[in-house]
Structure formats: structure tokens, C-alpha cells
PDB file of N, CA, C and O in Angstrom, chain B, residues numbered from 101:
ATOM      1  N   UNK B 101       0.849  -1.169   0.000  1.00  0.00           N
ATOM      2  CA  UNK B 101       0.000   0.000   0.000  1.00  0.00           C
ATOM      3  C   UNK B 101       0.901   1.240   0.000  1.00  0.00           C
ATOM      4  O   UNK B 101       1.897   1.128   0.715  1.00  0.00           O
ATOM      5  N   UNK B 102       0.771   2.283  -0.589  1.00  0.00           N
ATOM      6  CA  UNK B 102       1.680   3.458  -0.717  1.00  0.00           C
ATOM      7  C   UNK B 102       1.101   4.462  -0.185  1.00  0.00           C
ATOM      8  O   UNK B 102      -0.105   4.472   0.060  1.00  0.00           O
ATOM      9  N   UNK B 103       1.823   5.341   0.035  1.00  0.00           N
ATOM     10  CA  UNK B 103       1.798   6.731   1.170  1.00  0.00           C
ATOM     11  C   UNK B 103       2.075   7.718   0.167  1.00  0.00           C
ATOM     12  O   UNK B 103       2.774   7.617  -0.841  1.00  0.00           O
ATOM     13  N   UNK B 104       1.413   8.691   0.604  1.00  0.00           N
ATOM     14  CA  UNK B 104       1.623  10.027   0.129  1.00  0.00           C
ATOM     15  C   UNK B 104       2.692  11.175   0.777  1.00  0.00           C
ATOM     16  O   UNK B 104       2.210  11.580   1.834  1.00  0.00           O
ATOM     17  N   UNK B 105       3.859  11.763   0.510  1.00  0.00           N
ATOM     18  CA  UNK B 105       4.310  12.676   1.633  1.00  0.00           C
ATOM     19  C   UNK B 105       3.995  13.551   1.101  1.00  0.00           C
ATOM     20  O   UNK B 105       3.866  13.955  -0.055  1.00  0.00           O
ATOM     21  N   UNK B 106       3.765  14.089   2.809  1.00  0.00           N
ATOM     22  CA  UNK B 106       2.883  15.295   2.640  1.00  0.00           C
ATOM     23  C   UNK B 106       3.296  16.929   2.525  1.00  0.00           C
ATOM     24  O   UNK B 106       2.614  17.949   2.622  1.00  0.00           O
ATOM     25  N   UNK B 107       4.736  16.700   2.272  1.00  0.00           N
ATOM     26  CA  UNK B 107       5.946  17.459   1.796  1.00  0.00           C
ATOM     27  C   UNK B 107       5.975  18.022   0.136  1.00  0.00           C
ATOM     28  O   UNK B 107       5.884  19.170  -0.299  1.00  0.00           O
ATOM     29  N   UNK B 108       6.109  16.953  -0.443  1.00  0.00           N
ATOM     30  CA  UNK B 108       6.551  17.123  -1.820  1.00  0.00           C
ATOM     31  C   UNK B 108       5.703  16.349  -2.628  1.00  0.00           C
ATOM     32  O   UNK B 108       6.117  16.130  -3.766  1.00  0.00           O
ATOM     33  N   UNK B 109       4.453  15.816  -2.263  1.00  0.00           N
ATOM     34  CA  UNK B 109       3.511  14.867  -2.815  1.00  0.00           C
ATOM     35  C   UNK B 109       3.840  13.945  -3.558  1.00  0.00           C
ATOM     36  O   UNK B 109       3.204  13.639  -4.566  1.00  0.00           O
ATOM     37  N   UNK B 110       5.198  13.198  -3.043  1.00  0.00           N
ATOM     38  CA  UNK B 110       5.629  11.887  -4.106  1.00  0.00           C
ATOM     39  C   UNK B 110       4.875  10.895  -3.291  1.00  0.00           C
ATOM     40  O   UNK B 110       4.485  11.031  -2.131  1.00  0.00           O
ATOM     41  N   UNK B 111       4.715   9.741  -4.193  1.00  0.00           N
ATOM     42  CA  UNK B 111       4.237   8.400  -3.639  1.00  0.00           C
ATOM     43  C   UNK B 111       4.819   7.057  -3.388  1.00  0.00           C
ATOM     44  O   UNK B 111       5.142   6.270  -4.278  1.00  0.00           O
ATOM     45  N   UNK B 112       4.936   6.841  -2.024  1.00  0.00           N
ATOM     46  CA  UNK B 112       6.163   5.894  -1.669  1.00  0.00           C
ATOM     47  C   UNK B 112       5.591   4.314  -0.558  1.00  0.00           C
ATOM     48  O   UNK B 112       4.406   4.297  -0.223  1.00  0.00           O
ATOM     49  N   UNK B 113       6.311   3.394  -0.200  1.00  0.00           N
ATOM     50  CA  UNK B 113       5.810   2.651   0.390  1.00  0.00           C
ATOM     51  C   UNK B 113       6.316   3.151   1.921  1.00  0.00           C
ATOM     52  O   UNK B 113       7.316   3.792   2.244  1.00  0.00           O
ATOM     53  N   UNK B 114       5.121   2.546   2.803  1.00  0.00           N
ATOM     54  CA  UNK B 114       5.598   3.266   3.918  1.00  0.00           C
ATOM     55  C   UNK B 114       6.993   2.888   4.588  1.00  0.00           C
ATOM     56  O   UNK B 114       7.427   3.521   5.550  1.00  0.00           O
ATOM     57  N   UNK B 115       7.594   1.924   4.075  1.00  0.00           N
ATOM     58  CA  UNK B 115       9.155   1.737   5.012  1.00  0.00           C
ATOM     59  C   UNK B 115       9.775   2.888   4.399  1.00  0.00           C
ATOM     60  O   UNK B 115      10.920   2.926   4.850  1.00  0.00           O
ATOM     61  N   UNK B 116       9.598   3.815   3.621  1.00  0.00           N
ATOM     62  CA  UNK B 116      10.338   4.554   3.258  1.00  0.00           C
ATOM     63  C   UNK B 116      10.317   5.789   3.563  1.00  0.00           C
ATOM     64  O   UNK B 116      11.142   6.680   3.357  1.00  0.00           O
ATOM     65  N   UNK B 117       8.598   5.787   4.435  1.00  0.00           N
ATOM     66  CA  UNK B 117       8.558   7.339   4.547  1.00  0.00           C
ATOM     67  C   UNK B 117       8.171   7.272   6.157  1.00  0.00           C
ATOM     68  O   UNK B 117       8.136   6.162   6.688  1.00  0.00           O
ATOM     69  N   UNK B 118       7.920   8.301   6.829  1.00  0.00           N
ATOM     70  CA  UNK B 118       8.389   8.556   8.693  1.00  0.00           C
ATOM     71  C   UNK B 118       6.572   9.253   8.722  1.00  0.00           C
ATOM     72  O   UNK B 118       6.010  10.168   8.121  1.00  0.00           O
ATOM     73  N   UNK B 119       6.092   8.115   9.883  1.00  0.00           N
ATOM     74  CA  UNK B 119       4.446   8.928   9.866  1.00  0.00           C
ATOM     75  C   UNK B 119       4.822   9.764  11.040  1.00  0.00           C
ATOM     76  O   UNK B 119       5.805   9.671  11.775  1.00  0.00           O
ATOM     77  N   UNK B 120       3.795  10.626  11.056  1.00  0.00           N
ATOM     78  CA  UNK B 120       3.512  11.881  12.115  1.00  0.00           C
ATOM     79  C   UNK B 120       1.925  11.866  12.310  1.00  0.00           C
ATOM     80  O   UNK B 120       0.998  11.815  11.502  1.00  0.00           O
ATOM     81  N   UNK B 121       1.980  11.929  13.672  1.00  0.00           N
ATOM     82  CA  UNK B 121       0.894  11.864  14.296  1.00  0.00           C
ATOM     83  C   UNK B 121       0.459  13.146  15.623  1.00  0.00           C
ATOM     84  O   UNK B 121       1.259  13.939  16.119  1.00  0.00           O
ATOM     85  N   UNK B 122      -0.456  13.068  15.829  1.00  0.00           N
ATOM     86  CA  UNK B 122      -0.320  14.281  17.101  1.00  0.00           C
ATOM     87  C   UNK B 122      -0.437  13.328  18.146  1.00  0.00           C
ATOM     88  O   UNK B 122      -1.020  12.272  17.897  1.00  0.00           O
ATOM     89  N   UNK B 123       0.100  13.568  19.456  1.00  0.00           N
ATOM     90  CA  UNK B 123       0.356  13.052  20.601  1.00  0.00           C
ATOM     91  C   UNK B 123      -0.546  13.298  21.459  1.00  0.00           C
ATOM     92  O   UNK B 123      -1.543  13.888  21.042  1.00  0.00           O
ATOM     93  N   UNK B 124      -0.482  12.936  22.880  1.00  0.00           N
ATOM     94  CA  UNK B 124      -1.787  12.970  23.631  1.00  0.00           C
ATOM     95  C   UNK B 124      -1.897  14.826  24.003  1.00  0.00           C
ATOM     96  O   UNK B 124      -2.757  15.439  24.635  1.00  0.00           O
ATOM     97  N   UNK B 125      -0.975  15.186  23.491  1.00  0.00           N
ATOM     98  CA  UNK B 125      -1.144  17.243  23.771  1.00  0.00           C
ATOM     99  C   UNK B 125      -1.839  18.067  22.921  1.00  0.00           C
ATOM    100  O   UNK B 125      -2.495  19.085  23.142  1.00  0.00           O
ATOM    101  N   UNK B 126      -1.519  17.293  21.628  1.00  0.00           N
ATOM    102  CA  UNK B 126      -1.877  17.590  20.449  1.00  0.00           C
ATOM    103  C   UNK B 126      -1.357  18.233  19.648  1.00  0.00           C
ATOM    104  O   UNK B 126      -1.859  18.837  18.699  1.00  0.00           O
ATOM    105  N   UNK B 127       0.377  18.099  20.180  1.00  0.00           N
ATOM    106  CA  UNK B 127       1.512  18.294  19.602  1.00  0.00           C
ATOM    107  C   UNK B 127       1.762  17.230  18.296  1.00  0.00           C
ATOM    108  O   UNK B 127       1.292  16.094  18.232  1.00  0.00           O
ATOM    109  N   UNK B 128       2.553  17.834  17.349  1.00  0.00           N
ATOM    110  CA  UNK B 128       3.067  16.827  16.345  1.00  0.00           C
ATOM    111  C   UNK B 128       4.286  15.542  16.893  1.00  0.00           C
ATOM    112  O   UNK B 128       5.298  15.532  17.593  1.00  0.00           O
ATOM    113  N   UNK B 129       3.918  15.083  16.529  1.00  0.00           N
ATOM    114  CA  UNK B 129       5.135  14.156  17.125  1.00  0.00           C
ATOM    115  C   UNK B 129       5.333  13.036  16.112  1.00  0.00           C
ATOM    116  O   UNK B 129       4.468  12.521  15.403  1.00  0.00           O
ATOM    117  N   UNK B 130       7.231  12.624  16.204  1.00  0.00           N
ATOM    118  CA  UNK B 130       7.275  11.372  15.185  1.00  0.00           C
ATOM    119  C   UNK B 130       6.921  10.133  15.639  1.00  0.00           C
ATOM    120  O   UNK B 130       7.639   9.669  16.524  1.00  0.00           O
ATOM    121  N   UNK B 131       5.745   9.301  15.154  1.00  0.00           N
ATOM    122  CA  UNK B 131       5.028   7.965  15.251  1.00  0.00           C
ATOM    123  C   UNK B 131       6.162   6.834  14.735  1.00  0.00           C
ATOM    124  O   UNK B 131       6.098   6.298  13.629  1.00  0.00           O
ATOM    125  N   UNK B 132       7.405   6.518  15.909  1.00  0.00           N
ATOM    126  CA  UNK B 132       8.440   5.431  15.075  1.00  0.00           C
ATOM    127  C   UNK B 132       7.317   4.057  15.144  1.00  0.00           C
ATOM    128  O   UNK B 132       7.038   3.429  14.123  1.00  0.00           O
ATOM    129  N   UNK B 133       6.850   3.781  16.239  1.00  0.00           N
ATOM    130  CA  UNK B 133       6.512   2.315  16.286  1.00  0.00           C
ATOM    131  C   UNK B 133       5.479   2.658  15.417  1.00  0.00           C
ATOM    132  O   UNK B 133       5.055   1.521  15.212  1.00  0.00           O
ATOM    133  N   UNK B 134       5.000   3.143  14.975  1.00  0.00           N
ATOM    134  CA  UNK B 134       3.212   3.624  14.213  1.00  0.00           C
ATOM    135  C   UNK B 134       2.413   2.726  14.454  1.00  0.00           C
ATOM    136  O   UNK B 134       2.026   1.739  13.829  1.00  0.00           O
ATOM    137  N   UNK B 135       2.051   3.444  16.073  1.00  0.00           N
ATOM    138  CA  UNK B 135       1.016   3.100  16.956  1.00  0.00           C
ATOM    139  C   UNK B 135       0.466   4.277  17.409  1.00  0.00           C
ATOM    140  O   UNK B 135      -0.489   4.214  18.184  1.00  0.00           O
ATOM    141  N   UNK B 136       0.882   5.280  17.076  1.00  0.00           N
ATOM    142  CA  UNK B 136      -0.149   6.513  17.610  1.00  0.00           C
ATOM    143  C   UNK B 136      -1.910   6.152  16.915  1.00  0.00           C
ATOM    144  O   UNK B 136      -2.261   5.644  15.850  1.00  0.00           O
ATOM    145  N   UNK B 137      -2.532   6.577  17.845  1.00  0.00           N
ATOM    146  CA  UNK B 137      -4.039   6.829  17.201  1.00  0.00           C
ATOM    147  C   UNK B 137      -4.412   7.378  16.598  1.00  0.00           C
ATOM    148  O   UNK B 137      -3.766   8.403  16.816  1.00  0.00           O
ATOM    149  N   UNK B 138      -5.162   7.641  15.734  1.00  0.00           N
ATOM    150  CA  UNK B 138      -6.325   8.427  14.793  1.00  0.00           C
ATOM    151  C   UNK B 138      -5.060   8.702  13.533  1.00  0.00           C
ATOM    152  O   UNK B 138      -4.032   8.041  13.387  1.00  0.00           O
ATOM    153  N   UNK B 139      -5.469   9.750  12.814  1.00  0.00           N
ATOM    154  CA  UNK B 139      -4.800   9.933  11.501  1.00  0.00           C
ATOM    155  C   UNK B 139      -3.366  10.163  11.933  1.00  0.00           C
ATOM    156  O   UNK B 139      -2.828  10.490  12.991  1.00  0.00           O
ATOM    157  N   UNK B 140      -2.819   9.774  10.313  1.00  0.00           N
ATOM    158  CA  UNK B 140      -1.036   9.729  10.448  1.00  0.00           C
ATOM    159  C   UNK B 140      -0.783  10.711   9.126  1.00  0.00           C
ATOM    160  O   UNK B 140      -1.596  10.624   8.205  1.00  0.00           O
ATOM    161  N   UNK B 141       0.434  11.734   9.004  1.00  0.00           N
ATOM    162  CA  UNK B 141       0.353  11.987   7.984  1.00  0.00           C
ATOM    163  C   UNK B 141       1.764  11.399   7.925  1.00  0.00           C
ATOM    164  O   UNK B 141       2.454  11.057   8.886  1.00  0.00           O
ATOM    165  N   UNK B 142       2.085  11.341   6.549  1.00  0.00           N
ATOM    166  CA  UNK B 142       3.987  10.540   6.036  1.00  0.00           C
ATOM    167  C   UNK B 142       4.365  11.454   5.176  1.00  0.00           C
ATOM    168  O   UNK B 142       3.825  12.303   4.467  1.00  0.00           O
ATOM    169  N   UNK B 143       5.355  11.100   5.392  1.00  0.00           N
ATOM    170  CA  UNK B 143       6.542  12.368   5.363  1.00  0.00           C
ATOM    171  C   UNK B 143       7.699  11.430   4.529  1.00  0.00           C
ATOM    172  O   UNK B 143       7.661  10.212   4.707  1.00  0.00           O
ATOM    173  N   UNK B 144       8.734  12.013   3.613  1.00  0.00           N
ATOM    174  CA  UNK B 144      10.017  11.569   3.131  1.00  0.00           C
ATOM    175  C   UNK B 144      10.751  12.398   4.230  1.00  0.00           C
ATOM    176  O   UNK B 144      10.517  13.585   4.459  1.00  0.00           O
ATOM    177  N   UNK B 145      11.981  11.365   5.106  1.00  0.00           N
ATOM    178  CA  UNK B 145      12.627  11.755   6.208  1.00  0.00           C
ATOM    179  C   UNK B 145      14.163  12.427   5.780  1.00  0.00           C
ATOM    180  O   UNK B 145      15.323  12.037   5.647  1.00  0.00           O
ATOM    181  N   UNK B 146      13.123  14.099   5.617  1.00  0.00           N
ATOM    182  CA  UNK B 146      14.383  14.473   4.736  1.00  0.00           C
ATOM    183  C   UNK B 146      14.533  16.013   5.514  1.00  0.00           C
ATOM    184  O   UNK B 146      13.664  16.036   6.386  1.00  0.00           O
ATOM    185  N   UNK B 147      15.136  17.012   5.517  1.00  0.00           N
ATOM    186  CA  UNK B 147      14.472  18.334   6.043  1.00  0.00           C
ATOM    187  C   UNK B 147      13.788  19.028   4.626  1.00  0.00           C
ATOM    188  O   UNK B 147      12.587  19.285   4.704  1.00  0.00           O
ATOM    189  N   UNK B 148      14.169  19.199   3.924  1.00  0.00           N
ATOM    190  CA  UNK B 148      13.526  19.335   2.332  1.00  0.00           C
ATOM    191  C   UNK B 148      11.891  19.352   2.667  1.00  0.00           C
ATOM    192  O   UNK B 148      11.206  20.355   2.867  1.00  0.00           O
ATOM    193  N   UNK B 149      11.459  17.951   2.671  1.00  0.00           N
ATOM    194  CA  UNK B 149       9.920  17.590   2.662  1.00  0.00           C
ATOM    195  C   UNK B 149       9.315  18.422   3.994  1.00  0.00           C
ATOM    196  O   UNK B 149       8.343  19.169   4.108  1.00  0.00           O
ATOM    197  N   UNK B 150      10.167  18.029   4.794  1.00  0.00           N
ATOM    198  CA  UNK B 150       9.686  18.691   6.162  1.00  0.00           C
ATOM    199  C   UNK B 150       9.239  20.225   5.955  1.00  0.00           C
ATOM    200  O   UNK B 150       8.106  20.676   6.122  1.00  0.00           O
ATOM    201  N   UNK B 151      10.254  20.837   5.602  1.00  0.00           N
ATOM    202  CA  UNK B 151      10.167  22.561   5.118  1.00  0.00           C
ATOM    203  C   UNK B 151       8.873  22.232   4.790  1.00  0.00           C
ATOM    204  O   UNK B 151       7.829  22.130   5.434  1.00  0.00           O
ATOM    205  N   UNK B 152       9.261  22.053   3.353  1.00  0.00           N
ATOM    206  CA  UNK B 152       7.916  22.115   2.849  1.00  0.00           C
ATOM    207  C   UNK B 152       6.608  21.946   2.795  1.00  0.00           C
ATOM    208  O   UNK B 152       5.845  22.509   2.010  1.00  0.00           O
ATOM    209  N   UNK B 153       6.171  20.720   4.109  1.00  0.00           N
ATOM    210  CA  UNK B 153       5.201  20.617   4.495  1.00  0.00           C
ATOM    211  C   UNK B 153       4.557  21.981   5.348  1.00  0.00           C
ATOM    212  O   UNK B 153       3.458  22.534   5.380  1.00  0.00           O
ATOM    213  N   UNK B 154       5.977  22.204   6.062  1.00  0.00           N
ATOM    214  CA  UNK B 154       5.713  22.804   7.005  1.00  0.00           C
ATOM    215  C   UNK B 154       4.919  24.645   6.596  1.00  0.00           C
ATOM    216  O   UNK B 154       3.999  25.269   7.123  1.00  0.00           O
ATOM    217  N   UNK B 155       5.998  25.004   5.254  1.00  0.00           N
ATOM    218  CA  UNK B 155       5.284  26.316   4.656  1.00  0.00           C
ATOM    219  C   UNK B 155       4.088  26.375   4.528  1.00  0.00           C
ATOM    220  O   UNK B 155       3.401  27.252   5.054  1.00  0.00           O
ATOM    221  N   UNK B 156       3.527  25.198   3.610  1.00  0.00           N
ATOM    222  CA  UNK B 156       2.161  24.600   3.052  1.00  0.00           C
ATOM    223  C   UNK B 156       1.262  24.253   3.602  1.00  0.00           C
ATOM    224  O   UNK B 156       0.175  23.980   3.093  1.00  0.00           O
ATOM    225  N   UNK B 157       1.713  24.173   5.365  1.00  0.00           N
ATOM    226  CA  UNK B 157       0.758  23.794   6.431  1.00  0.00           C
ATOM    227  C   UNK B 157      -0.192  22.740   6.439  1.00  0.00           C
ATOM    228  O   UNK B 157      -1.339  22.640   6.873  1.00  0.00           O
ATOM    229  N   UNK B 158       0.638  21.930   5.805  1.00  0.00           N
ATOM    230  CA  UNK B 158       0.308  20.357   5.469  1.00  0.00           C
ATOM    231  C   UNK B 158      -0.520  19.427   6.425  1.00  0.00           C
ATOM    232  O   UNK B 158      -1.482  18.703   6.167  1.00  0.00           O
ATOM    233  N   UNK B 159       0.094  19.646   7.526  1.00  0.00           N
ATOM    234  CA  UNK B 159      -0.070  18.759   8.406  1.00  0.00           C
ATOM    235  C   UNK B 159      -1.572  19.190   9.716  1.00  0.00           C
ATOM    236  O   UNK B 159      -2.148  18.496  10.554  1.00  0.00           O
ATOM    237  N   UNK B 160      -1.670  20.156   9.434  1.00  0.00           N
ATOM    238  CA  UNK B 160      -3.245  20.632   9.799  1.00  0.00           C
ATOM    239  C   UNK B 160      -4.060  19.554   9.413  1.00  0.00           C
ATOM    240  O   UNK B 160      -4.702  18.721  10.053  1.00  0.00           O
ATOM    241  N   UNK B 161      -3.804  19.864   7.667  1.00  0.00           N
ATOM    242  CA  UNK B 161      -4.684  19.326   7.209  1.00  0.00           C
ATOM    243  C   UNK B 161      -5.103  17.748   6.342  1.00  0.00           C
ATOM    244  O   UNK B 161      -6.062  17.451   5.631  1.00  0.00           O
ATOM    245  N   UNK B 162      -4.130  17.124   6.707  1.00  0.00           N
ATOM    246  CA  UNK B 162      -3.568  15.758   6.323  1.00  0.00           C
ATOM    247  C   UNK B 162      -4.256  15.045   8.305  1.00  0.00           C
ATOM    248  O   UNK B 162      -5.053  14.137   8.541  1.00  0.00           O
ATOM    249  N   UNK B 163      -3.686  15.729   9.040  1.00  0.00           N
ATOM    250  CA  UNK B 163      -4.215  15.516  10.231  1.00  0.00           C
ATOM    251  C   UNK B 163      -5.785  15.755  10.970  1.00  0.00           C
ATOM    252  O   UNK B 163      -6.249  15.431  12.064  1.00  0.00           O
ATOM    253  N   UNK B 164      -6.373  16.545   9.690  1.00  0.00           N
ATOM    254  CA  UNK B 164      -7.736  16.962  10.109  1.00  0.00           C
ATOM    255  C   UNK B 164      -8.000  17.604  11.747  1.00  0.00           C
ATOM    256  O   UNK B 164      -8.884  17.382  12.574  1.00  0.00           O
ATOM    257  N   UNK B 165      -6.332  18.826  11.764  1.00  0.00           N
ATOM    258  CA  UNK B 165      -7.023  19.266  12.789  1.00  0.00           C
ATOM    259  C   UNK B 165      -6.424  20.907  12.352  1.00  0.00           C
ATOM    260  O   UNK B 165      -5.292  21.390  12.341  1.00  0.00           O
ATOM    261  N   UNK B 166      -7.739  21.437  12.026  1.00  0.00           N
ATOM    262  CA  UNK B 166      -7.481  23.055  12.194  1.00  0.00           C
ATOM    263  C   UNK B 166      -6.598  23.814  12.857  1.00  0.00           C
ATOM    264  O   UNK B 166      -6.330  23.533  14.025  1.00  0.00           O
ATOM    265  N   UNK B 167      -6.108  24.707  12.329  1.00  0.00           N
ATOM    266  CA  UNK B 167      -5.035  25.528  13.530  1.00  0.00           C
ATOM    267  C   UNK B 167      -3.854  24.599  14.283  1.00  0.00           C
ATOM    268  O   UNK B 167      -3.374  24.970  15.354  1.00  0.00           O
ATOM    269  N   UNK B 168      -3.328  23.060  13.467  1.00  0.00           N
ATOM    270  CA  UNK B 168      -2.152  22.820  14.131  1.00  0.00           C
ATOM    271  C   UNK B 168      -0.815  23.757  13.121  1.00  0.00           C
ATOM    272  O   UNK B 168      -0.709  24.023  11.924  1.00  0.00           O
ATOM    273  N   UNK B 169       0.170  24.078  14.532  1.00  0.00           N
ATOM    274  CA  UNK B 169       0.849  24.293  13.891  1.00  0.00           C
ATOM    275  C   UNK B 169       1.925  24.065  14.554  1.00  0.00           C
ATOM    276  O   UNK B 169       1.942  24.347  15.752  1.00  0.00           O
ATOM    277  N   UNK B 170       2.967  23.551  13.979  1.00  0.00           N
ATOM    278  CA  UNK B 170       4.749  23.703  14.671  1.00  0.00           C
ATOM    279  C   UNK B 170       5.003  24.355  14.862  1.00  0.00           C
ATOM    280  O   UNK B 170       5.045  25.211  13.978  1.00  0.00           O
ATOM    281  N   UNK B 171       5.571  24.777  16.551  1.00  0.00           N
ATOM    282  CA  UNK B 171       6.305  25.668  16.706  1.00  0.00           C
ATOM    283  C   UNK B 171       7.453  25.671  16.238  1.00  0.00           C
ATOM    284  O   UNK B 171       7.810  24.822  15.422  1.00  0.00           O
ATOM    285  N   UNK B 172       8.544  27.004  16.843  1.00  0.00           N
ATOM    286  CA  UNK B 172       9.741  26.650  16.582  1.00  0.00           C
ATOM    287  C   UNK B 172      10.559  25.051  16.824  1.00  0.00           C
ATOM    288  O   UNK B 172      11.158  24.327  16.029  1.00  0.00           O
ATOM    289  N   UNK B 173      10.239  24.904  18.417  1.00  0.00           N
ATOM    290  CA  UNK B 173      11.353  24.274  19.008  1.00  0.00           C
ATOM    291  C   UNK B 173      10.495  22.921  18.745  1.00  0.00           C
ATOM    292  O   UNK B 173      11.059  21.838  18.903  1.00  0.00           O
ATOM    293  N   UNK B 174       9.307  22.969  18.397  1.00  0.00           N
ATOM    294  CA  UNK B 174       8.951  21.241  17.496  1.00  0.00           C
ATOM    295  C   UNK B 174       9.189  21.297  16.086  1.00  0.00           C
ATOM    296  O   UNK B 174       8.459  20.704  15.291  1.00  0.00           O
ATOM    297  N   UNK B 175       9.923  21.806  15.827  1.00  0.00           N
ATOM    298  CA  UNK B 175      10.425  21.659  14.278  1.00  0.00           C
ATOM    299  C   UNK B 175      11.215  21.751  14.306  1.00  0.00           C
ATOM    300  O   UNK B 175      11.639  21.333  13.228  1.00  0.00           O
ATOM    301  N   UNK B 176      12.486  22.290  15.261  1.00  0.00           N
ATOM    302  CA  UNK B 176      13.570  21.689  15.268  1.00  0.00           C
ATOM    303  C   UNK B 176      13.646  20.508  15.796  1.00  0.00           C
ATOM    304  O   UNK B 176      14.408  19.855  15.082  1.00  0.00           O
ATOM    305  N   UNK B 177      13.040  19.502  17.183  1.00  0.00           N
ATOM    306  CA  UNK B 177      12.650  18.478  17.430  1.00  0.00           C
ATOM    307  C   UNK B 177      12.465  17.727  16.327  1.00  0.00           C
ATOM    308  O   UNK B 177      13.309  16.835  16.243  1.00  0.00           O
ATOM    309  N   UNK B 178      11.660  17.750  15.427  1.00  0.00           N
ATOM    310  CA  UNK B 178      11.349  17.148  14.217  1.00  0.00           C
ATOM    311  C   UNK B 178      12.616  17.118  13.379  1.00  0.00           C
ATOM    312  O   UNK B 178      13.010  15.979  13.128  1.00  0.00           O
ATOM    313  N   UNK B 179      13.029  17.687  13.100  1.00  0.00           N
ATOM    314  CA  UNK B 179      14.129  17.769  12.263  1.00  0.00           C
ATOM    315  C   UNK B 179      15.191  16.863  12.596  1.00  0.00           C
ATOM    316  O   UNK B 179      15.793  16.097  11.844  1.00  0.00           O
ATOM    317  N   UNK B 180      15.359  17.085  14.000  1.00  0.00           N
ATOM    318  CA  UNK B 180      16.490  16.190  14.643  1.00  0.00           C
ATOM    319  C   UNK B 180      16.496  15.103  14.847  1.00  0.00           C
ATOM    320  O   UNK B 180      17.483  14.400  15.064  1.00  0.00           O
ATOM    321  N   UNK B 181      14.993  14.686  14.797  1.00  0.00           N
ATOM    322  CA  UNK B 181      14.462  13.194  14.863  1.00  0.00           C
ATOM    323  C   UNK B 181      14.322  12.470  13.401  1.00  0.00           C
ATOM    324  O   UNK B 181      14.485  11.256  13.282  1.00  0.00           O
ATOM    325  N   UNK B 182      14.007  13.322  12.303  1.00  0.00           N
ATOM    326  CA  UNK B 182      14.436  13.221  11.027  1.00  0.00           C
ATOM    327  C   UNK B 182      15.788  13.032  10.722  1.00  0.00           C
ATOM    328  O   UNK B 182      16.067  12.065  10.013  1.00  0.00           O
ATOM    329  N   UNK B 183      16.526  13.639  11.050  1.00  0.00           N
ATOM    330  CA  UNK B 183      17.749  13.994  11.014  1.00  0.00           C
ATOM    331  C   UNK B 183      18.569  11.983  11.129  1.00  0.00           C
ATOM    332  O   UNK B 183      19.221  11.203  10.435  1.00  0.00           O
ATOM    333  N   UNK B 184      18.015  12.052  12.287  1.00  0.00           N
ATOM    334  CA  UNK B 184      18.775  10.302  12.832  1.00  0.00           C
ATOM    335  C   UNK B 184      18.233   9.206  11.436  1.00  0.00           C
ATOM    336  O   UNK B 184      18.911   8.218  11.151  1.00  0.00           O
ATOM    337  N   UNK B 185      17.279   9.464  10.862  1.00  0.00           N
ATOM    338  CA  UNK B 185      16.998   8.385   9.824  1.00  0.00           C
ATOM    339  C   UNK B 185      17.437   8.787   8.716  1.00  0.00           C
ATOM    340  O   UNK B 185      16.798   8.370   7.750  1.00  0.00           O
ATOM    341  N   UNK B 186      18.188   9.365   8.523  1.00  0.00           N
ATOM    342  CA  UNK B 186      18.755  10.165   6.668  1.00  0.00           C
ATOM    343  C   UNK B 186      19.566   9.041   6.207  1.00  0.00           C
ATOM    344  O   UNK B 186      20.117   9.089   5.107  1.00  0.00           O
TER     345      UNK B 186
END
């Protein structure tokens, strides 16, 4: 089954791409075991895709939740956690 990232809209299988989920805060957070609940959005684990989701405010709406947004210091979090799978 293939994934969409929600970065650069290529289409990939999911060992290849890193889901994101919101956490019990309703912070973004990276889903390694992908066991978080409710919607996931996937991502290419790149900073590239990330940016770009992030301009495009992707993940609001891939996540079906209005008004999420990354802060600073969870997008550098993100990044760094991206960062370890390159």
C-alpha cells in the first residue's frame, strides 16, 4: 500500500517514509513504532519535505485538525528526529 508525503507529494511505500501523528497534547510528534491513534500523515525523512510541508501547512490538514501548527522548538525536534533516519 503506498503513502503520500505530505511534503513534496511523491508516492512511496511506507518503510520509506516517517508517519507523524499528534500526541496525547496535540503536539506533532514522530510515530516510530506507528502506533499513535487516529490519523497519520507521512513524510520523506528528509528536512527538504519537512520545510515544505511545514510552509504549506500540510499537516493541519492531512491531520484533520485546524489551527495545528509547529512551533519553533517542534520543528527543530522534528528535524532532529528526522535527522537520525537520513
Amino acid at each position: 500500500m503506498e503513502r503520500t508525503c505530505v511534503g513534496c507529494g511523491g508516492k512511496g511505500d511506507p518503510a520509506g517514509l516517517v508517519r507523524l501523528a499528534a500526541d496525547a497534547h496535540g503536539r506533532l510528534a514522530v510515530d516510530a513504532g506507528r502506533r499513535l491513534g487516529g490519523r497519520g500523515a507521512w513524510l520523506h525523512p528528509g528536512a527538504a519535505c519537512l520545510a515544505r510541508a511545514q510552509k504549506r501547512r500540510a499537516f493541519g490538514r492531512a491531520l484533520r485538525m485546524e489551527g495545528l501548527a509547529v512551533d519553533g522548538a517542534g520543528l527543530e525536534r522534528l528535524l532532529t528526529e528526522l535527522g537520525r533516519r537520513d
